[in-house]
C-alpha positions in Angstrom: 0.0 0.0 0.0 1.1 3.2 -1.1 2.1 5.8 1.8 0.2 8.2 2.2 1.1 11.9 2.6 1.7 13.5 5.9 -1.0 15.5 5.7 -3.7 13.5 4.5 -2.5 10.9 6.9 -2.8 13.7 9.7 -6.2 14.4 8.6 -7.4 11.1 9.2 -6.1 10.7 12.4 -7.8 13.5 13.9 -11.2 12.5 11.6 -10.5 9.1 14.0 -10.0 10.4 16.9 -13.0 12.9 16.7 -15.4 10.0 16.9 -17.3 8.7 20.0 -16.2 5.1 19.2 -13.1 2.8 19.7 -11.5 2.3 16.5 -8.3 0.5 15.5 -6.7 -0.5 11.5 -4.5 -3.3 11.0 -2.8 -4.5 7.4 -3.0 -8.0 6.0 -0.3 -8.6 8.1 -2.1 -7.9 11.1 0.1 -5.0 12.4 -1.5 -2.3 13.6 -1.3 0.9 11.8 -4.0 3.0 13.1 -5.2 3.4 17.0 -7.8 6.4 18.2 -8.3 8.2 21.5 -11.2 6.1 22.6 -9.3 3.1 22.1 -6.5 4.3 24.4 -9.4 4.2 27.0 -11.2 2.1 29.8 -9.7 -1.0 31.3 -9.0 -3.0 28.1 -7.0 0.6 26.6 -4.1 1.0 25.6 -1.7 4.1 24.7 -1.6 4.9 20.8 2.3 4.9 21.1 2.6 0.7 22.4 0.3 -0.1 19.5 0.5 1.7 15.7 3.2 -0.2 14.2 3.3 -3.1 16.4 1.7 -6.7 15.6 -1.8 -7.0 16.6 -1.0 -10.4 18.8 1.8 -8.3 20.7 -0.9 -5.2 21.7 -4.3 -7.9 22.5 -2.2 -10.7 24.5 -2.7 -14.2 23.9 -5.9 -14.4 24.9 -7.6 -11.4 22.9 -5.6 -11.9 19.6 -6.5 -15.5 19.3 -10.3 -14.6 19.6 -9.8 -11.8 17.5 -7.3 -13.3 14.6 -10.1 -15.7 12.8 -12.1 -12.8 12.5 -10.1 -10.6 10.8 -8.9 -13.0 8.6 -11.9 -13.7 7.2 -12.8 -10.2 6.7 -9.6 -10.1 4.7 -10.3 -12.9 2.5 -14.0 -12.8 1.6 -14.1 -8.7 1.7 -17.1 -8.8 3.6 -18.2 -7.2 6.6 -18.5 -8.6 10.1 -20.6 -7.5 13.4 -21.0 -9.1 16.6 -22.0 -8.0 20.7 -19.1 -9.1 22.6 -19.0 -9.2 26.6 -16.1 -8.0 27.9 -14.9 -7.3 31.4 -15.1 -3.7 31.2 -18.7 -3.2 29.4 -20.8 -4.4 26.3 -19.7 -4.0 22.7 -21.1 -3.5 19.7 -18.4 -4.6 17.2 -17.8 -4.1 13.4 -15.4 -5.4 11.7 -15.0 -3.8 7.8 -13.1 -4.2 4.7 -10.8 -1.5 3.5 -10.1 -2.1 -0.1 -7.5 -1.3 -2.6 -8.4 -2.1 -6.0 -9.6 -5.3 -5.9 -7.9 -6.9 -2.8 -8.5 -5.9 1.0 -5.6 -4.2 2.1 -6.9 -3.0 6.1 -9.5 -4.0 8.1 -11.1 -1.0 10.4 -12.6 -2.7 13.9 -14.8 -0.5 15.5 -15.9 -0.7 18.8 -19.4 0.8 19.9 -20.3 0.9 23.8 -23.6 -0.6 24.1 -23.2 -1.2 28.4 -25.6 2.0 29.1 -27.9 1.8 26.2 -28.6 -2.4 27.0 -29.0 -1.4 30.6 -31.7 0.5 29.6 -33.7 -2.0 27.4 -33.2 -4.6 29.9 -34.6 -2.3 32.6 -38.0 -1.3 29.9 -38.1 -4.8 29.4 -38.3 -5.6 33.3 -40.4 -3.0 34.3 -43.1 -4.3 32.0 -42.7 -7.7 32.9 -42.6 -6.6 36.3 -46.1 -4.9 35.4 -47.3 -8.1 34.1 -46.5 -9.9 36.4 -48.6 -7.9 39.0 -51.5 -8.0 37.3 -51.3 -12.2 37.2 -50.4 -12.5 40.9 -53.1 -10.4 42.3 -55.4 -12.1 40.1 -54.3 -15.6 41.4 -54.4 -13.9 44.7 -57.6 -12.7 44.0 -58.8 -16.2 42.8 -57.5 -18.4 45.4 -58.7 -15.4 48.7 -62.7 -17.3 47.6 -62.5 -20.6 47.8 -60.7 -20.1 50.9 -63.5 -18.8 52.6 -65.4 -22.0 51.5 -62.3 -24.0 53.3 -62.6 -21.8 56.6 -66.4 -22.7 56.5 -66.4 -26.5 56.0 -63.7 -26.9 59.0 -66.3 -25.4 60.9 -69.1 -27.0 59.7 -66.7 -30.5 60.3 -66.3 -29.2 64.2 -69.4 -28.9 64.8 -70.6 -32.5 63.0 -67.9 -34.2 65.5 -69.7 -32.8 68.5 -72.7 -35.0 67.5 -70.4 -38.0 66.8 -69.0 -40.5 69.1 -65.5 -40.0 71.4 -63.1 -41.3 68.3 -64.5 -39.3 65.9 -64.9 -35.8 67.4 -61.2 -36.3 68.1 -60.4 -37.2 64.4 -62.9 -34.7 63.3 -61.1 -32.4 65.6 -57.1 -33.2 64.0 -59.2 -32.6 60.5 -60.2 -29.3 61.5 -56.8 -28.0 62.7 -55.1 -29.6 59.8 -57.3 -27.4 57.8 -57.2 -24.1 59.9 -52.9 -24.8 59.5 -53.3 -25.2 55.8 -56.0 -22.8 55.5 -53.2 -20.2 57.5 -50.4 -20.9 55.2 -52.6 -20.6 52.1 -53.4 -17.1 53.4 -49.7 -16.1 54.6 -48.9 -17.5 50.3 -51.8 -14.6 48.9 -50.3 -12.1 51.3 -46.9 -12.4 50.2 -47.9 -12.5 46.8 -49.9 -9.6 47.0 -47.2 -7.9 49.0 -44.7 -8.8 46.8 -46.8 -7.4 43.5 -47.3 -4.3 45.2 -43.8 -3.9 45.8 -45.0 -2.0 48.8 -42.5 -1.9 51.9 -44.8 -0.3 54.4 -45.0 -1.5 58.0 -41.9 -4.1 57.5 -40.5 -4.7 60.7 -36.2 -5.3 60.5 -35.8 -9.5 60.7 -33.5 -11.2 62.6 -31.6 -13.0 59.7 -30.0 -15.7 62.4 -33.4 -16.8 63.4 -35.5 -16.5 60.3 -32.7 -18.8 58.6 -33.1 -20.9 61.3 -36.8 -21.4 61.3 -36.8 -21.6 57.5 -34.6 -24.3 57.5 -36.5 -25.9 60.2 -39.4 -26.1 58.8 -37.6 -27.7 55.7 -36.2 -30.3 57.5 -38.9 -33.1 56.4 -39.2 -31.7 53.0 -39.3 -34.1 50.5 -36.8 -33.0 48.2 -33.9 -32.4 51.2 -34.6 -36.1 51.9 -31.5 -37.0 49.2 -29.3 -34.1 50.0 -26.9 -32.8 53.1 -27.8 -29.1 54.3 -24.5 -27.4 56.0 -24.9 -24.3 56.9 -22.0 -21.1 57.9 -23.8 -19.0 60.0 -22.2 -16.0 62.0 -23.6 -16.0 65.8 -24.2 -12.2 65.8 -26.1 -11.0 62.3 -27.5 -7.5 62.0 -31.2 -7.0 61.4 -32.1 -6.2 57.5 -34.4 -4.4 55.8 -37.1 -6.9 55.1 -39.7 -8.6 57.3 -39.3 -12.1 58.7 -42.0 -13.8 56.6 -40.9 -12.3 53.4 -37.5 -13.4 53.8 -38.4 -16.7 55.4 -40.3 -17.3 52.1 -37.3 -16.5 50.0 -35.0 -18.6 51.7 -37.6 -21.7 51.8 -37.8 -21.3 47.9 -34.2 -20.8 47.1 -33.7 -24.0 49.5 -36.1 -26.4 48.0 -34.9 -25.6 44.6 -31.2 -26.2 45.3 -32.1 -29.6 46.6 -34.7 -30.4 44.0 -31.5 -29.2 41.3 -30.0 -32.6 42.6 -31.7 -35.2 42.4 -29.0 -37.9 42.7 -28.3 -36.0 46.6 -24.9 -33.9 47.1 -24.4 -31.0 49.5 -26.7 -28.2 49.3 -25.1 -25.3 51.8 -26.3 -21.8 53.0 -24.0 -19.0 54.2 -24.8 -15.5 55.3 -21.5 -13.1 55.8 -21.8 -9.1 56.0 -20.4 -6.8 53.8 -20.0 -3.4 54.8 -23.8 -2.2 55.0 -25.2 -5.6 53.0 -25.7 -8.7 54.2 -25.3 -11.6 51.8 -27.0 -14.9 51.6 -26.1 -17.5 49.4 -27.8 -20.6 48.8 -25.0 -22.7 46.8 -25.9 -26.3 44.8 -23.7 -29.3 43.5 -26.4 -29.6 40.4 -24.7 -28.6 37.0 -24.0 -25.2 36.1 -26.9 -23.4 34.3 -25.8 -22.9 30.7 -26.1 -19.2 29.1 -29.5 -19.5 27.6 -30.6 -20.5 31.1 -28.7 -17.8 33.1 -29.7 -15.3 31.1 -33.6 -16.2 31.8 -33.5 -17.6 35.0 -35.3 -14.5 36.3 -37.9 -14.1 33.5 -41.2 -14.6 34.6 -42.6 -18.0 33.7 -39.4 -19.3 31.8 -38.7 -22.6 32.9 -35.2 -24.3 33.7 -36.0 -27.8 33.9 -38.5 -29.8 35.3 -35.8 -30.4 38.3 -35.4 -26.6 38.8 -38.9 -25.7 38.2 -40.8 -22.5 37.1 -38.7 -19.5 38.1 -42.2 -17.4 38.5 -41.0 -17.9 41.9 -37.5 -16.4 41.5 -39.1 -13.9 39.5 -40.8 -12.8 42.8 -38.6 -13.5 45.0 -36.0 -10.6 43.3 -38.7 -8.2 43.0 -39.6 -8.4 46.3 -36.3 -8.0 47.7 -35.4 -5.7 44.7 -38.5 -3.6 46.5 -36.4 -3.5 49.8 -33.3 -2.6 48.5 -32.3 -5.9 47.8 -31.1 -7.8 45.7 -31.2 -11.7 44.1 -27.8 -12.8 41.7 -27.3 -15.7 40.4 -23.5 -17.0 40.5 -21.9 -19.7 38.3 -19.9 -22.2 39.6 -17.7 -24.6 38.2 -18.8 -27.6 40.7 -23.0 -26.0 40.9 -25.1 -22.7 41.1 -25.1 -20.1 43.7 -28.4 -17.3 43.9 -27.2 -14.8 46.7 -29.6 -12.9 48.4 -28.5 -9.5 49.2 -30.2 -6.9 51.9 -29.7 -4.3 53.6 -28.8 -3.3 57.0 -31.9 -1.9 59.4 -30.7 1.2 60.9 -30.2 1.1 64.5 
């Protein structure tokens, strides 16, 4: 390729470097003739002066020029353009990768290198908020729905208390086991619309500040003849002395209860299904950490969607869905984690103010 004059060479170099996005030109030798501003920039930057005129591989590392090489390549021999969104450690990128030609033959290839981080953040929040929408209308019509024929439940045990006082000894006592089995049931059916309701409304009034040592405690408890932890071994790492958090008891006791049984219904073969809470600064974290496989992307990407599913072991994550929102609602927080031996969802609240 020709050289081009000073000038026009100058001219091009401020063009470049007056534009809001990364941009970088290599020849078909992959050496690196052109660098802007932007690209000196942000944690993956690096200074014009270690780059132009040094070999691409030399200025991405090992890591970033293999990823980036096949690419390029292919730009250079078909002539045609490339895009792709690429995940990096310091944002989201929109990435172009075009032919410059000369004559007939590619001679450069200009990478440009769009930051998408703010403008995704903002879909993905338009996109929550009116599933979040959506998903309070359905839960307080399920809560709605289910608050009727639980009248009709409170009126048969009634009804079945006073039969048993006509009945002999035996059976006012079993009609009497009956009714409180249905009162307990009938109770927990109520606490279920009132969280849901509560957690659709997003509505934080009148929380009291739980104990997070004792409502893990009694959620676990109660968990303790479940079914699905029947196969698997709960150890816990609990500090003695745990701040209060911004969240009532029964709400949180919920959470944890849900998080739990999925973990152990994630493993269905049994392993070690462990909770730990720890403080950081003026958040308290509580994760809930599985042996089961590691949720592929697809599934870590919609794990919180309303109604998206992850497996009939894992369940419907309408639950999750709620579970975020409510603590979301609190200044909380739900996270997923990947791990290379199972899944961690960390639950994370803040400290009550003394």
């Amino acid at each position: 390729m020709p050289e081009r004059p000073k000038a026009t060479t100058d001219s091009l170099g401020s063009v470049f470097d007056a534009l809001p996005i990364g941009l970088y030109i290599v020849d078909r030798n992959l050496q690196v003739v052109s660098w802007n501003r932007v690209r000196e920039q942000g944690p993956l930057g690096r200074p014009r002066a270690s780059a132009v005129g040094k070999p691409l591989r030399a200025v991405l590392g090992k890591g970033g020029f293999e990823a980036t090489e096949p690419v390029l390549r292919r730009v250079l021999k078909t002539g045609r353009p490339h895009e792709e969104v690429v995940e990096t450690p310091g944002g989201l990128y929109h990435v172009r990768r075009l032919p410059v030609r000369r004559g007939k033959q590619t001679s450069h290839v200009l990478s440009m290198f769009e930051d998408i981080t703010a403008q995704r953040q903002r879909e993905m929040q338009a996109i929550a908020e009116d599933r979040v929408a959506f998903l309070g209308q359905v839960v307080s019509g399920v809560a709605h729905e289910i608050s009727n024929p639980l009248a009709g439940i409170a009126g048969c045990a009634e009804a079945l208390a006073s039969l048993a006082a006509k009945g002999s000894r035996d059976a006012r006592r079993e009609a009497r086991q009956f009714r409180d089995l249905i009162r307990t049931e009938l109770y927990r059916c109520e606490r279920i619309v009132q969280f849901l309701l509560h957690s659709s409304s997003g509505s934080a009034n009148g929380d009291q500040p739980a104990d997070v040592g004792e409502t893990l405690a009694l959620a676990l408890r109660l968990l303790e003849r479940h079914t699905a932890l029947a196969r698997v071994r709960l150890r816990t790492s609990v500090p003695k002395v745990l701040p209060r958090v911004r969240i009532d008891s029964d709400s949180l006791k919920q959470v944890v209860m849900a998080l739990v049984t999925n973990a152990a219904a994630a493993m269905p073969e049994g392993g070690t299904l462990r909770v730990s809470a720890s403080r950081r600064g003026r958040l308290m974290h509580l994760d809930v950490a599985d042996g089961a496989p590691t949720l592929a992307e697809r599934q870590r990407v919609q794990v919180f969607e309303p109604f998206a599913t992850e497996g009939a072991q894992r369940g419907a994550s309408l639950g999750l869905a709620v579970a975020r929102g409510l603590l979301r609602s609190r200044g909380g927080d739900l996270l997923y984690r990947p791990r290379k031996d199972g899944n961690v969802f960390r639950i994370v609240l803040r400290v009550a103010a003394r």
